[in-house]
C-alpha positions in Angstrom: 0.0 0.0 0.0 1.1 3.1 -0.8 2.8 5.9 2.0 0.5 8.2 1.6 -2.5 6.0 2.6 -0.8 4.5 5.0 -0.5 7.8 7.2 -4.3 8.6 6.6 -5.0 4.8 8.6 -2.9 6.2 11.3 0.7 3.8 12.9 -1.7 1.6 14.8 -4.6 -1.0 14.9 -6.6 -2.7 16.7 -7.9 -6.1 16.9 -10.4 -7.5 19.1 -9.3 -10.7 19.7 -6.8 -10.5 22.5 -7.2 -6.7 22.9 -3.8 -6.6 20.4 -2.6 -3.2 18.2 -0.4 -4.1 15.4 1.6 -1.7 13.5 -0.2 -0.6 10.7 2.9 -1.3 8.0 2.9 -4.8 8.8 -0.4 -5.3 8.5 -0.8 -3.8 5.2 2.2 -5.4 3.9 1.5 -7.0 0.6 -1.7 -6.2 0.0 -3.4 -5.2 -2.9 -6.6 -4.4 -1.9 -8.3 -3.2 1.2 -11.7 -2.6 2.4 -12.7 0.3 4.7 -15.9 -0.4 6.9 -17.5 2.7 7.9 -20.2 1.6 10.3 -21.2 1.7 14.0 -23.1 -0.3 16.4 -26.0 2.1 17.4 -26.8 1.4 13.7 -29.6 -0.9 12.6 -28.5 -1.6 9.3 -25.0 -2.0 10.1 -26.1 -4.6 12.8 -27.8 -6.6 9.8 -25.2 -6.5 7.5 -21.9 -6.9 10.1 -22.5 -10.7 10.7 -22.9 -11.4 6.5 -19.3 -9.4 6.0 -17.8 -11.6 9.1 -18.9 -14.4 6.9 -17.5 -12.9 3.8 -13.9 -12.1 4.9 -13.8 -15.3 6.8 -14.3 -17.3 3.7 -12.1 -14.9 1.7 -9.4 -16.2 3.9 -10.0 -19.6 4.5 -10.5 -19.8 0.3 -6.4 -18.5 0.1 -7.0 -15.2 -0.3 -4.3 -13.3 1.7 -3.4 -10.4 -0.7 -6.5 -8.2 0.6 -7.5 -7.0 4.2 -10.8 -5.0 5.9 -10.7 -2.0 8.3 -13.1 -1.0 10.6 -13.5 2.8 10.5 -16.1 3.3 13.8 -18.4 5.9 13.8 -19.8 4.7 17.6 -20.2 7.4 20.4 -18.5 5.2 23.1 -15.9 3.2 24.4 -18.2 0.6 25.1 -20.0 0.1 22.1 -17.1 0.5 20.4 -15.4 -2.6 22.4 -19.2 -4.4 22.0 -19.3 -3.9 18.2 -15.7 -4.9 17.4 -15.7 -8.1 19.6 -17.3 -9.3 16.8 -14.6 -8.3 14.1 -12.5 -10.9 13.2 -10.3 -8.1 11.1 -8.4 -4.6 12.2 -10.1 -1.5 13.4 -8.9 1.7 13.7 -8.7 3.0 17.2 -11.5 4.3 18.8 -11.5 8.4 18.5 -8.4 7.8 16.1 -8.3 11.5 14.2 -7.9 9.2 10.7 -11.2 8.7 11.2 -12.3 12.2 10.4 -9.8 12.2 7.8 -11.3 9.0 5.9 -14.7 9.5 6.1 -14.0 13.1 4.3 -11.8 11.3 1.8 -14.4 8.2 1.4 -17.3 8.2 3.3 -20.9 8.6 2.6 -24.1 10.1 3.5 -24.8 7.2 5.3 -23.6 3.7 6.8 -23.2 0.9 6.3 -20.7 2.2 3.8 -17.8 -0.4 2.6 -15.3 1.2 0.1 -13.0 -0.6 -1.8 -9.4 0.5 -2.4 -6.5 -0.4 -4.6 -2.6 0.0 -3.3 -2.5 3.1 -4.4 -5.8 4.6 -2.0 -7.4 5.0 -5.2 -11.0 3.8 -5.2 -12.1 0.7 -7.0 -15.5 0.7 -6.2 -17.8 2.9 -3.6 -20.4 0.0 -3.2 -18.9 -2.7 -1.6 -22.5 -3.3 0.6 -24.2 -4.1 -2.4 -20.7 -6.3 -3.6 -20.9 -8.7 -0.4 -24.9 -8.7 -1.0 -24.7 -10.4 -4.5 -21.6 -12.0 -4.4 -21.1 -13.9 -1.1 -18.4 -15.9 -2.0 -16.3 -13.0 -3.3 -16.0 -14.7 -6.8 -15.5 -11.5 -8.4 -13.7 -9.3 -5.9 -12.9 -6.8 -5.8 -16.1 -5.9 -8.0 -14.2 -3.4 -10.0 -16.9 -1.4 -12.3 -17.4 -1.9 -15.9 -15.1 1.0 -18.1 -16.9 3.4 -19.9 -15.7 1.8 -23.3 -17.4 -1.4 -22.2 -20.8 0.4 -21.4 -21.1 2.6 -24.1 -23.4 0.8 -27.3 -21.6 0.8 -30.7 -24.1 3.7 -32.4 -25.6 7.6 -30.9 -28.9 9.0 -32.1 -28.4 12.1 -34.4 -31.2 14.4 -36.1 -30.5 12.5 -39.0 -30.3 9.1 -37.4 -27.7 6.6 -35.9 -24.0 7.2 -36.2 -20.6 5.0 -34.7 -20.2 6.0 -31.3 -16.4 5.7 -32.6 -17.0 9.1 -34.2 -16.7 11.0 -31.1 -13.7 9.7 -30.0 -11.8 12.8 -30.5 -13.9 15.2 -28.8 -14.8 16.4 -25.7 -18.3 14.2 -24.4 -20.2 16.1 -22.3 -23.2 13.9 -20.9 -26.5 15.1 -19.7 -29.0 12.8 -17.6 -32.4 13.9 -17.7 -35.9 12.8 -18.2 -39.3 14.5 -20.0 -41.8 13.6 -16.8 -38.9 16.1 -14.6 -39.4 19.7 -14.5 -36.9 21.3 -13.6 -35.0 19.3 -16.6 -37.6 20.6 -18.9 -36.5 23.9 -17.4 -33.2 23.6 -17.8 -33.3 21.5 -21.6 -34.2 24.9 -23.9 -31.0 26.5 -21.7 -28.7 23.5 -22.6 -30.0 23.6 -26.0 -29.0 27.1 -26.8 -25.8 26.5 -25.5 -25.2 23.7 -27.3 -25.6 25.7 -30.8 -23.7 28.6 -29.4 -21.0 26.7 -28.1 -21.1 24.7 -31.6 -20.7 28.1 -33.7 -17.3 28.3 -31.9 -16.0 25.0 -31.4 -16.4 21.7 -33.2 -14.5 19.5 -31.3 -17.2 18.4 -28.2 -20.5 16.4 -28.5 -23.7 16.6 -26.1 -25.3 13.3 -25.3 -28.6 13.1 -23.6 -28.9 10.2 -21.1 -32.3 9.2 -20.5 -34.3 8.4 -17.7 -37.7 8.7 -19.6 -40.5 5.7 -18.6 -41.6 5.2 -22.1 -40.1 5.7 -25.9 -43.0 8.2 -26.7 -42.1 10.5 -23.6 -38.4 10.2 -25.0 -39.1 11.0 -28.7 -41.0 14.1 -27.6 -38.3 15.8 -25.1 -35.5 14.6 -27.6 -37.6 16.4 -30.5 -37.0 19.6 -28.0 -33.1 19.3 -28.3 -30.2 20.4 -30.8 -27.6 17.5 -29.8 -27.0 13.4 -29.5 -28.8 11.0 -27.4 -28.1 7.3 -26.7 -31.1 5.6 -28.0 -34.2 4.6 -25.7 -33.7 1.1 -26.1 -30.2 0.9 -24.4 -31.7 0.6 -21.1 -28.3 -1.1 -19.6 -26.1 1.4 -20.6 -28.0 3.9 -19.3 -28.2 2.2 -16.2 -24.2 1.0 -16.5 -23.5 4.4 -16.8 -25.5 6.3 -14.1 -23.9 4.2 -11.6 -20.5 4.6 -12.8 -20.7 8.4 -12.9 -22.8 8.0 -9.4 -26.1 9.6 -10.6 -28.3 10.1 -7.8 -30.4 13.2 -9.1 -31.5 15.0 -12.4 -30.9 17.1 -14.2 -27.4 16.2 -14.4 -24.4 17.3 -16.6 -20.7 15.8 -16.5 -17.7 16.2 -19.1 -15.3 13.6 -20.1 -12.1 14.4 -22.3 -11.6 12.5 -25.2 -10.2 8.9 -26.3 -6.5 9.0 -25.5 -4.9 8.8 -28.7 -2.9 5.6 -27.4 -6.1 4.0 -26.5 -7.8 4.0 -23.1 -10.6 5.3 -20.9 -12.1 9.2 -21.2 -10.7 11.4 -18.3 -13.5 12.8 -16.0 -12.9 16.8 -16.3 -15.7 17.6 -14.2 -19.3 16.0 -12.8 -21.0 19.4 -12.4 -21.0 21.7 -15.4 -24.9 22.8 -15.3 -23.5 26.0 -13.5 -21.3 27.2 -16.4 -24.1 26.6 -18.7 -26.6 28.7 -16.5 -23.9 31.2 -16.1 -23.9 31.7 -19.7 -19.9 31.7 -19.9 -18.4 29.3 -22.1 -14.6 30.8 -22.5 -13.4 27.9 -19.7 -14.4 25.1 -21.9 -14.0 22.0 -21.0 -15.0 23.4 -17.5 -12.5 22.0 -15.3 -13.6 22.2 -11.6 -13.8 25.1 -9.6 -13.7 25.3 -5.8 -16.5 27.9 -5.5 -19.5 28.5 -7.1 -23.6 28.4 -6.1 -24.9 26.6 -3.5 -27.2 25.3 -6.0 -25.2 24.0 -8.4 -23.0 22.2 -6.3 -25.3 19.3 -5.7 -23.5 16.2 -4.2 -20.7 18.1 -3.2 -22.4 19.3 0.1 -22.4 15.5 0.6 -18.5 14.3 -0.2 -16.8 17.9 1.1 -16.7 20.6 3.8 -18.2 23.4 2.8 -17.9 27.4 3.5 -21.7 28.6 2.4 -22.0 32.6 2.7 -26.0 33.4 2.4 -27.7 36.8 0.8 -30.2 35.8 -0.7 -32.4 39.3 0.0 -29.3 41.5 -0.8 -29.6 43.6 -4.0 -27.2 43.4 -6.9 -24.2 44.8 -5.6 -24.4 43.4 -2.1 -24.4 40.1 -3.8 -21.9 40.8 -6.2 -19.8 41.6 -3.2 -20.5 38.4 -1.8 -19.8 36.8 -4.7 -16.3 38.6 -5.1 -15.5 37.6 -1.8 -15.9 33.9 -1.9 -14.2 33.7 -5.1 -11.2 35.7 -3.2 -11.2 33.6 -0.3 -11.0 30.0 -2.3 -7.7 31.9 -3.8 -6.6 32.4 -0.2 -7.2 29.1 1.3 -6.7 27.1 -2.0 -4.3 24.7 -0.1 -7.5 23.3 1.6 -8.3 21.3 -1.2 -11.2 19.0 0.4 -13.3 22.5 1.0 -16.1 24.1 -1.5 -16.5 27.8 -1.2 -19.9 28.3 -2.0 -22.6 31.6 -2.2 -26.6 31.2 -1.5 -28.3 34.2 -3.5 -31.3 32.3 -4.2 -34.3 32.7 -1.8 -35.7 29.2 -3.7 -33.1 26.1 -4.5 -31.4 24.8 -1.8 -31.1 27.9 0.3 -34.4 27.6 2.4 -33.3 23.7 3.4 -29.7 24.7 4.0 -31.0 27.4 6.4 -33.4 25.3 8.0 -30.9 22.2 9.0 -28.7 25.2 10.4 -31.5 26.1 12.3 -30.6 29.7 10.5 -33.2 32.2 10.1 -35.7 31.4 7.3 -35.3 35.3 6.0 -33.2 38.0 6.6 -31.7 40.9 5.1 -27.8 40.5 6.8 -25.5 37.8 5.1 -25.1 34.5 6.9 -22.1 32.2 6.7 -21.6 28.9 7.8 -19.4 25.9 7.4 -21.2 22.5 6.5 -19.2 19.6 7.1 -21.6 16.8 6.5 -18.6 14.2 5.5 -17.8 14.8 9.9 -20.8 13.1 10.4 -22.8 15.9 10.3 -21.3 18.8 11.7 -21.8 22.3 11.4 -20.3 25.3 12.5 -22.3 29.2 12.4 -20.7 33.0 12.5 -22.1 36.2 14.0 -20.5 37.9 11.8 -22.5 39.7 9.2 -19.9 41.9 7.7 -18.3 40.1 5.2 -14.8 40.2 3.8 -11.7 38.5 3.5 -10.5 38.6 6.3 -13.5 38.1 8.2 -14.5 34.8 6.3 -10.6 33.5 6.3 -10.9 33.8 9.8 -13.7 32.2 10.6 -12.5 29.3 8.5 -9.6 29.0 11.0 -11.6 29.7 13.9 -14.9 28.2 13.4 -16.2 27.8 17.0 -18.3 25.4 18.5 -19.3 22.4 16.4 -22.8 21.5 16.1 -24.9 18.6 14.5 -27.6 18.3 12.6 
């Protein structure tokens, strides 16, 4: 396993059995694989599932398979649960209140447990879905469930205007993928914005292609909202990639809008440039084609973000242009400032719809008011949340804040 992974586990572990820590090195020497176990034992689901992973690892090892181990990664609220939970872990845990476990759960944690993430010897992530992986494969036949390439899901022809086409003619360009669906409104909302993009974005550049992902219940609702658009779409009837696809890209809501780069000349999978672009297109601004990730932007465009990363969200949503142009110019200078804190989104909430109102009310922040609101939103640490008093915002007052948040709070 690689250094760098090995100092987010931390120099120690634990295991149950005999009340033992082992030195992390050794443990992870020679393995190729490991799974981290994100669960705790107040945990109803992770109570059900523990016992059919026990089984799962224990045959893993007693079938000869010695190149792979499982870490527990505890999110219990005790000492004694924790000693409860893991007397019946026959693998290594991290220690109980170990600070890596702050720092993995940001890096590969979930909304929600049981999580079970699956890692190469690099700490790069094979799959996310490990849960599901012990579910349908008991036996571990095909561990470590490494997901289907992109090149394997994709069907041989794309839907034109004028018809089907080899999907090996966008091989060269930029893909940029939309998932939507006709019976969704605010993808019919967003569709005619897309659309004009498209042909604007076309009058300059030839070297991208848009295609529309489907999550349409019928082929007549599908041939009606694709009559509405100006680019590609895989056809209706390739339900499997559609699905393949979503859950590679980890879809969970639409409308949704990604960018890959193209087919590397020597052969190989697309690069991902960025899973949220929806923002540029709404901003109108298409000179930073192919969009490569920013770390500040709207509060409503950042969509799963707020999930996966720690996030400074400064609210004025009743402020008039300038105010929120200020606010605006603000965030953008602090992510410049602190742009060493790479898990952290610096975000702005000038919508009174959106996300906003839900944002504010899990903060238990006023629902309205006409002074700016920050807050930071660190839903990876298990829900945590930190507020400011503050109402005049600049710089340094936000930069400071960052570094001195205050008391944590949950929600």
């Amino acid at each position: 396993m690689s250094e760098d992974f090995l100092k987010s586990i931390g120099n120690e572990l634990y295991y149950s059995e005999g009340e033992r820590v082992s030195n992390t090195t050794d443990v992870m020497s020679g393995k190729k694989t490991v799974m981290l176990y994100f669960s705790a034992h107040w945990c109803p689901p992770c109570q059900r599932f523990t016992p059919k992973l026990v089984e799962f690892y224990n045959a893993l090892k007693e079938g000869g398979k010695h190149d792979f181990e499982l870490i527990f990664v505890s999110f219990d609220k005790n000492q004694n649960q924790y000693k409860e939970y893991t007397s019946k872990m026959p693998w290594p845990c991290l220690p109980f209140g170990s600070e890596s476990i702050q720092t993995l759960g940001r890096k590969y944690g979930s909304g929600g447990i049981p999580h079970l993430v699956v890692l190469d010897d690099k700490g790069d992530v094979i799959t996310d879905e490990g849960v599901d992986g012990v579910t349908l494969d008991e036996t571990g036949e095909r561990y470590p469930w490494k997901p289907k390439e992109l090149s394997e899901l994709w069907p041989e022809k794309v839907l034109t205007k004028s018809g089907l086409v080899d999907s090996s003619t966008l091989d060269d360009k930029y893909l940029m993928l939309y998932f939507s669906a006709h019976w969704c409104p605010p993808c019919r909302k967003f569709t005619p914005v897309l659309s004009e993009a498209y042909t604007k974005l076309k009058a300059e550049r030839d070297d991208f292609e848009l295609v529309f992902v489907s999550s349409d219940r019928d082929q007549e609702g599908f041939d009606e909202y694709f009559g509405e658009m100006t680019f590609c779409a895989l056809p209706f009837e390739e339900r499997e990639a559609k699905s393949g696809i979503s859950k590679k890209f980890g879809i969970q809501g639409i409308p949704s809008l990604l960018v890959l780069g193209p087919v590397p000349s020597g052969g190989g999978e697309r690069p991902l440039i960025n899973k949220s672009i929806r923002s540029f297109i709404e901003d109108g601004d298409f000179s930073e084609f192919p969009f490569h990730p920013k770390s500040y932007g709207t509060l409503d465009s950042a969509g799963g973000d707020i999930n996966d990363e720690k996030c400074l969200i400064i609210f004025h949503e009743y402020g008039d242009d300038d105010d929120q142009q200020e606010i605006i110019d603000v965030v953008k200078a602090v992510s410049e400032k602190c742009k060493s804190m790479s898990d952290m989104k610096f975000l702005w909430a000038l919508n009174p719809s959106g996300f906003a109102p839900r944002v504010r009310s899990a903060a238990k922040l006023p629902a309205m008011s006409e002074d700016p609101a920050m807050i930071i939103l660190d839903i990876p640490d298990k829900g945590g949340y930190y507020t400011s008093e503050v109402t005049d915002i600049t710089v340094e007052n936000v930069v400071d804040f960052i570094k001195n948040p205050g008391e944590r709070k949950q929600l």
